[in-house]
N, C-alpha and C positions, 0 to 999 in steps of 0.2 A: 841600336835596335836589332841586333842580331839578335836571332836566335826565337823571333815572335813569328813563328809560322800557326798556321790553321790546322790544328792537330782535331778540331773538335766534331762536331758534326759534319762540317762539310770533307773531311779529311775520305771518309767511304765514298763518298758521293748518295749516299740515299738518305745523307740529313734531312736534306729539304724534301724526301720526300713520308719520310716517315713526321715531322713535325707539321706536313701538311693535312696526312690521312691524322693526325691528334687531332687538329682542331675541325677538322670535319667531322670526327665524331663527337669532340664534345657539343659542338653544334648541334647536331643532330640528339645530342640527349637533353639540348635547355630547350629544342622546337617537342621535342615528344613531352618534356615534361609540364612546357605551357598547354599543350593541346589536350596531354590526358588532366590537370587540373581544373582548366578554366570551365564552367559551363555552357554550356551548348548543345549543340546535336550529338543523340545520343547514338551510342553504337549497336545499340539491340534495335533488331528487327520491330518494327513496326507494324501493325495491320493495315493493308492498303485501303482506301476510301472506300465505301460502298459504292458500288456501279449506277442504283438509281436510286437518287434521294428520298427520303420517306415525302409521302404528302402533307402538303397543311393541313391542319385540322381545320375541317367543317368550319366555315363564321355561322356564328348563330346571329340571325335576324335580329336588327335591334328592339330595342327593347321600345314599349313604348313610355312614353314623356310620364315621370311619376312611379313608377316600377323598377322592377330587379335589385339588385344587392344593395344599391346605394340610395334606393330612395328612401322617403321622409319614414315609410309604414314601415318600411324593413329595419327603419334605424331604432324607430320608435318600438317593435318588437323585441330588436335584440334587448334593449334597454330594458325591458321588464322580464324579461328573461334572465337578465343576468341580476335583477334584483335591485338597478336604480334609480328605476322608481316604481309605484304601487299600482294597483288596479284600477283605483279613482283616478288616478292622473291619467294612466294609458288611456282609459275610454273616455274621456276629456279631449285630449290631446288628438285622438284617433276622430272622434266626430267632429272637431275642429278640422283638421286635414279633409275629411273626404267632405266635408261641405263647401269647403273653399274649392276646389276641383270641383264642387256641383254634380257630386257623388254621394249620395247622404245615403249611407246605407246600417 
């Protein structure tokens, strides 16, 4: 075994630490490369919150029992409006409705 001395890195003495500062940076470049790939928070500035939240809109008072968008008249409106079904049906169907409600108009 003569002749098997440590000529190699540790021979200067700054092997260890120049093979320490490598793997701290390559470290340091697979932690930046997951960080700038992965999604997440972004790095551009963002607009902070507004200070005071907008207000609710207005409730509009309910409707009453038979009325607004979804009642029977509105449906039966839209229906002849869009042409499926005729005139004799609509005023059929329309003084059926308001007489059942004991609305005969």
């Amino acid at each position: 075994m003569m002749g098997w001395h440590d000529y190699g890195w540790g021979m200067t003495g700054f092997g260890w630490l120049f093979m320490g500062l490598f793997w701290l940076a390559l470290l340091g470049v697979i932690i930046w490369l997951v960080v700038r790939l992965l999604p997440g928070r972004s790095t551009q500035q963002q607009a902070p919150p507004p200070a005071v939240p907008p207000a609710p809109p207005a409730a509009a008072p309910p409707a009453p029992h038979g009325s607004g968008p979804g009642s029977a008249l509105d449906i039966l409106d839209r229906r002849l409006a869009a042409g499926e079904i005729d005139v004799e049906t609509y005023r059929a169907t329309r003084a059926a409705l308001l007489e059942g409600r004991g609305n005969p108009q």
